[in-house]
ZAMARGU-4260 file (C-alpha; in steps of 0.2 Angstrom, whole numbers, plus 5000, padded with zeros to 4 digits):
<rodrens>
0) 5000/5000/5000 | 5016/5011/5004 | 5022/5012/4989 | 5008/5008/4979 | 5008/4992/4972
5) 4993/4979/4971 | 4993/4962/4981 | 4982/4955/4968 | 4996/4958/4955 | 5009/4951/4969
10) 4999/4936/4975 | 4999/4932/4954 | 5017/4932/4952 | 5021/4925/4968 | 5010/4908/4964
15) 5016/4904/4947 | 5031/4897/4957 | 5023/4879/4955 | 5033/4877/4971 | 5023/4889/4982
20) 5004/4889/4971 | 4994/4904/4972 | 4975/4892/4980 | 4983/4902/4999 | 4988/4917/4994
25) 4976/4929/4999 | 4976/4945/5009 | 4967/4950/5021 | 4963/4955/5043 | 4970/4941/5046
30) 4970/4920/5052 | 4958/4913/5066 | 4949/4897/5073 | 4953/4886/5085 | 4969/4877/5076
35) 4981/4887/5069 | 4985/4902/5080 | 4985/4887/5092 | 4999/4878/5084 | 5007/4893/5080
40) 5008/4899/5098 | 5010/4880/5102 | 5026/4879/5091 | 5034/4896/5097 | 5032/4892/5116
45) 5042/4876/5114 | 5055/4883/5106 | 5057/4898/5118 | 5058/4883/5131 | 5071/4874/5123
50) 5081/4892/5122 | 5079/4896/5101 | 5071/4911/5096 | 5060/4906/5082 | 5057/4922/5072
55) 5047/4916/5058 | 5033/4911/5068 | 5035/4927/5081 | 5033/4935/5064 | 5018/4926/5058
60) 5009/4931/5075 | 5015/4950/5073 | 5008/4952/5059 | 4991/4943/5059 | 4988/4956/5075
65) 4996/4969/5064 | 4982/4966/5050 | 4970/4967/5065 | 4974/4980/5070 | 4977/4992/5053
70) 4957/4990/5046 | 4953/4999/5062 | 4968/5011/5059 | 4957/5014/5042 | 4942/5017/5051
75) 4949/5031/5064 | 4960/5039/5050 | 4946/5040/5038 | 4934/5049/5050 | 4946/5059/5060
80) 4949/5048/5075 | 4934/5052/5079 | 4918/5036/5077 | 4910/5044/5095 | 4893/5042/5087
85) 4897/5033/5069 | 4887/5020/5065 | 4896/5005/5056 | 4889/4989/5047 | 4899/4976/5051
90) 4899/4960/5038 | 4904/4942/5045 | 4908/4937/5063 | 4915/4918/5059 | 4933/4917/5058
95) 4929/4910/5040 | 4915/4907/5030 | 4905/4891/5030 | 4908/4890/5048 | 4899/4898/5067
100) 4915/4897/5074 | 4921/4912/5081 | 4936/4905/5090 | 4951/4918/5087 | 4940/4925/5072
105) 4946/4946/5068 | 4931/4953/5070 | 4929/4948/5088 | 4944/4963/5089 | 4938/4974/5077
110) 4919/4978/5085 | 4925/4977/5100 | 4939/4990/5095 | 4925/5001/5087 | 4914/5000/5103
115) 4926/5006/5113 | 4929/5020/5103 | 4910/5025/5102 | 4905/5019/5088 | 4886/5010/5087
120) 4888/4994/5077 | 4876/4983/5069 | 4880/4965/5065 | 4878/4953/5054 | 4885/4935/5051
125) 4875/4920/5041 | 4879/4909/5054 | 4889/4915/5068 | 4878/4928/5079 | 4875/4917/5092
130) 4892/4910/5096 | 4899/4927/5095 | 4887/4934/5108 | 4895/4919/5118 | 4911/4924/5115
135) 4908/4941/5119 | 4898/4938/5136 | 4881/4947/5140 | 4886/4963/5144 | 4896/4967/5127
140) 4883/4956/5117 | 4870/4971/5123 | 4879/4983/5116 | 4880/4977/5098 | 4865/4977/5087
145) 4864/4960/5079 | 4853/4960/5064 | 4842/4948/5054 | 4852/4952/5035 | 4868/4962/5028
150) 4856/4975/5021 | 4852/4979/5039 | 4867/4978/5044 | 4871/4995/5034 | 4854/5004/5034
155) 4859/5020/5040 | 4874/5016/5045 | 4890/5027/5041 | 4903/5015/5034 | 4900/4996/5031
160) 4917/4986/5037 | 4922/4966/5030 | 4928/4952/5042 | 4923/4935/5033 | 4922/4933/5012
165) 4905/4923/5018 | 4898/4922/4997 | 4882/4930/5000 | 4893/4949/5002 | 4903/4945/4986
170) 4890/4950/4973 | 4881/4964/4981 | 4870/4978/4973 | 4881/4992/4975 | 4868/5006/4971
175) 4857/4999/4984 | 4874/5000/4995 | 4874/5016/4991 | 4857/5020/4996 | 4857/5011/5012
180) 4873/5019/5018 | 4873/5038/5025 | 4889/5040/5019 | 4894/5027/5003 | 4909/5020/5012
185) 4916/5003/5014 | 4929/4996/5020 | 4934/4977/5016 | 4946/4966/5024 | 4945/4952/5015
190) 4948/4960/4999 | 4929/4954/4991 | 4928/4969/4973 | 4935/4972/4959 | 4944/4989/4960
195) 4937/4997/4943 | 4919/4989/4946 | 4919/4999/4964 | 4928/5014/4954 | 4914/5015/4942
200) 4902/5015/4958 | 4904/5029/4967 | 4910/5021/4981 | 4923/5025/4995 | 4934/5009/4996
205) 4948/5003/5008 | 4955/4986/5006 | 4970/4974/5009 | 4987/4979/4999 | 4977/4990/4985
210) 4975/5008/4981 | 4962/5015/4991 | 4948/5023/4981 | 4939/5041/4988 | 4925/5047/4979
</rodrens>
C-alpha cells in the first residue's frame, strides 16, 4: 500500500512458482479458529523453552495482530479519529466462512475496537451471531445490534466494514449499498471487489494491499 503496488498483482506472480501455488495466497485482517493460532503459539512456546528464538513464527503472530489492527487504523484515520457516534455495518463474525466458529476470528477485535471507541455497530454474520454473543459475554453482546440480513446491517449506517468473504457479500447491489449507507463507504478486509467495478460505483473503498479509492 506504501508504495503503491497491488497484492492481487503480487499474489499472481508469487503463485506461478509451482513450488509455492497461488489456491493460499490471499490478503486479508487476518487468520483465526481454534487450530492454527493454536499451533502457532503451540510451536513458538516450545522453542522459547528449549532456548531458540523462532522468528518466523514470532513474525507470523505479529503480523496477523498487525492486520488486525490496521482495518481499524482505516476506520479512525478516515473519520478523523473520531467514530464517537458513527454508526458502522459490520459484515461476517465467523473466523471463516462456511463455519459459526468464532474462535480467534478478527472481527471479535475489530467491534470490540469500534465500541470502545464509540462507535454503534450493527452485526451481521450468516451463521455466527449466536456463538459470537457467547464469546463476547452478555454485557458486550447488549451493546451490539445483531441483525436479521447484511442489508440491515448497513441501513443508516456510516461506513460498512468486511471480516469474513462469507459468498452472499461478494456479489452485492452496489447502488442499493449506496442508498442504504449515510455515507457510501466501505471498508473490506477480506479484499471481496474488483477495484474498477467499485471505481465505476461511486463508492469510498479501503481494502488489503490496493490503492484505496475516495470518491
Amino acid at each position: 500500500e506504501l508504495v503503491g503496488a497491488d497484492v492481487d498483482n503480487v499474489r499472481r506472480g508469487i503463485g506461478t512458482d509451482s513450488r509455492i501455488g497461488k489456491r493460499f495466497l490471499f490478503p486479508g485482517i487476518g487468520y483465526g479458529g481454534s487450530c492454527f493460532p493454536k499451533d502457532v503459539q503451540a510451536l513458538d512456546f516450545t522453542s522459547d523453552e528449549f532456548g531458540y528464538n523462532f522468528q518466523i513464527l514470532k513474525s507470523v503472530m505479529n503480523v496477523n495482530e498487525a492486520q488486525k489492527v490496521s482495518i481499524i487504523g482505516k476506520v479512525k484515520k478516515h473519520f478523523g479519529d473520531n467514530l464517537k457516534g458513527k454508526k458502522i455495518g459490520v459484515w461476517g463474525l465467523s473466523f471463516k466462512p462456511e463455519t459459526d466458529d468464532v474462535r480467534e476470528a478478527p472481527a471479535l477485535y475489530v467491534v470490540d475496537e469500534l465500541l470502545k471507541a464509540g462507535a454503534q455497530v450493527s452485526a451481521y454474520d450468516p451463521e455466527a451471531m449466536e456463538t459470537f454473543k457467547i464469546a463476547v459475554g452478555d454485557a458486550k453482546a447488549k451493546q451490539i445490534n445483531f441483525v436479521k440480513n447484511s442489508k440491515e446491517a448497513i441501513n443508516g449506517s456510516d461506513a460498512l466494514v468486511i471480516c469474513t468473504e462469507w459468498n452472499e457479500f461478494r456479489r452485492p447491489d452496489f447502488e442499493e449499498i449506496k442508498q442504504l449507507l449515510n455515507s457510501p463507504i466501505i471498508f473490506d478486509g477480506r479484499n471481496l471487489y474488483d477495484l474498477d467495478r467499485i471505481e465505476e460505483s461511486g463508492i469510498t473503498y479501503y481494502s488489503v494491499g490496493r490503492r484505496n479509492i475516495n470518491v
